[in-house]
TILUMZA-669603 format. One record per residue (C-alpha): residue in three letters; x, y, z. Coordinates in Angstrom, 3 decimals. Layout:
// residues N
aa:ALA; east:X; north:Y; up:Z
...
//
This chain:
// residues 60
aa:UNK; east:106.741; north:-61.948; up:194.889
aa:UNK; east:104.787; north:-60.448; up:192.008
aa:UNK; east:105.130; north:-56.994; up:194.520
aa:UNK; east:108.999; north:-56.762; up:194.192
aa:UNK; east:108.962; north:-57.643; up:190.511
aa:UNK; east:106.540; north:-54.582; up:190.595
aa:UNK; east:108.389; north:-52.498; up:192.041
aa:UNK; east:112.103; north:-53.532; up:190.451
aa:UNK; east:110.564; north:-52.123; up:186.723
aa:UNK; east:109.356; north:-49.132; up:188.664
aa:UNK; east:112.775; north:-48.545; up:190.450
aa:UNK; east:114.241; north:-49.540; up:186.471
aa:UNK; east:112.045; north:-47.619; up:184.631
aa:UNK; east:112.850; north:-44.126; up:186.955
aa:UNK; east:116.352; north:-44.890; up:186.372
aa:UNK; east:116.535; north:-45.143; up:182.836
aa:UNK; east:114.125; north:-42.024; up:182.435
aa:UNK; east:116.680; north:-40.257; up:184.486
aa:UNK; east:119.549; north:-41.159; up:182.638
aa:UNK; east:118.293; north:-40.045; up:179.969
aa:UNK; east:116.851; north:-36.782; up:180.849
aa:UNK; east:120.431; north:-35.982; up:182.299
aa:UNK; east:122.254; north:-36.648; up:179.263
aa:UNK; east:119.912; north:-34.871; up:177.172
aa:UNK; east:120.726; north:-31.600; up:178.246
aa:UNK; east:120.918; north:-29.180; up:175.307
aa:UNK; east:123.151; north:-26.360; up:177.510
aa:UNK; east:126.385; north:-25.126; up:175.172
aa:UNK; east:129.910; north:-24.688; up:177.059
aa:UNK; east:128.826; north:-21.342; up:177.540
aa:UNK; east:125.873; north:-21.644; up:179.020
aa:UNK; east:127.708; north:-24.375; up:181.229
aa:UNK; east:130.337; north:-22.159; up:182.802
aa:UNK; east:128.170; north:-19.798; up:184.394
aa:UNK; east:127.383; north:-15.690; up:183.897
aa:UNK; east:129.522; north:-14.938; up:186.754
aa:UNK; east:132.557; north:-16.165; up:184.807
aa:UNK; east:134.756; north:-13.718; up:182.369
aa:UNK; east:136.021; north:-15.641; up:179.696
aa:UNK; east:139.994; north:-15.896; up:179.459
aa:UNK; east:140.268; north:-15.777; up:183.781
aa:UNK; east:142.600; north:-18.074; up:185.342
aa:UNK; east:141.792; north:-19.667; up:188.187
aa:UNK; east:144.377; north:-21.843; up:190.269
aa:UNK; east:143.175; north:-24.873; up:192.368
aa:UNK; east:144.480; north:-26.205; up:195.164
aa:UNK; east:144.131; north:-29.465; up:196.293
aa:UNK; east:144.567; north:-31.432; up:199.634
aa:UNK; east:145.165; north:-34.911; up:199.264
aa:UNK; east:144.019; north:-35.711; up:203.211
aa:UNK; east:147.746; north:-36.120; up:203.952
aa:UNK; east:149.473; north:-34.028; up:206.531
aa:UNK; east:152.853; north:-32.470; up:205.353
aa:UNK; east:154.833; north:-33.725; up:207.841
aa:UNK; east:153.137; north:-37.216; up:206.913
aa:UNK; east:153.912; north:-37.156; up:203.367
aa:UNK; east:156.476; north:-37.743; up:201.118
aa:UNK; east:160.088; north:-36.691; up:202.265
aa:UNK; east:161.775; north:-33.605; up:200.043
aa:UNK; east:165.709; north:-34.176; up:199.681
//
């Protein structure tokens, strides 16, 4: 018993430390985005939605 409560804070403690360490990430929006990126480049996205066209909803 006193083995699981063991290792419950030890699984609790990581946790929390890596919350925190992930939200404390000082990186600007630049920084963010990546030095590949040019500022002011638009990029379109396409999305499937795991739904064949013939499956989907009808167009009139």
């Amino acid at each position: 018993m006193k083995n699981k409560q063991m290792i419950g804070l030890v699984l609790s403690a990581s946790l929390v430390t890596m919350g925190l360490v992930g939200c404390g990430s000082n990186q600007t929006a630049d920084n963010a985005a990546g030095s590949g990126t040019t500022p002011g480049k638009v990029v379109k996205l396409k999305f499937w939605g795991a739904v064949p066209e013939e499956s989907g909803p009808k167009k009139q």
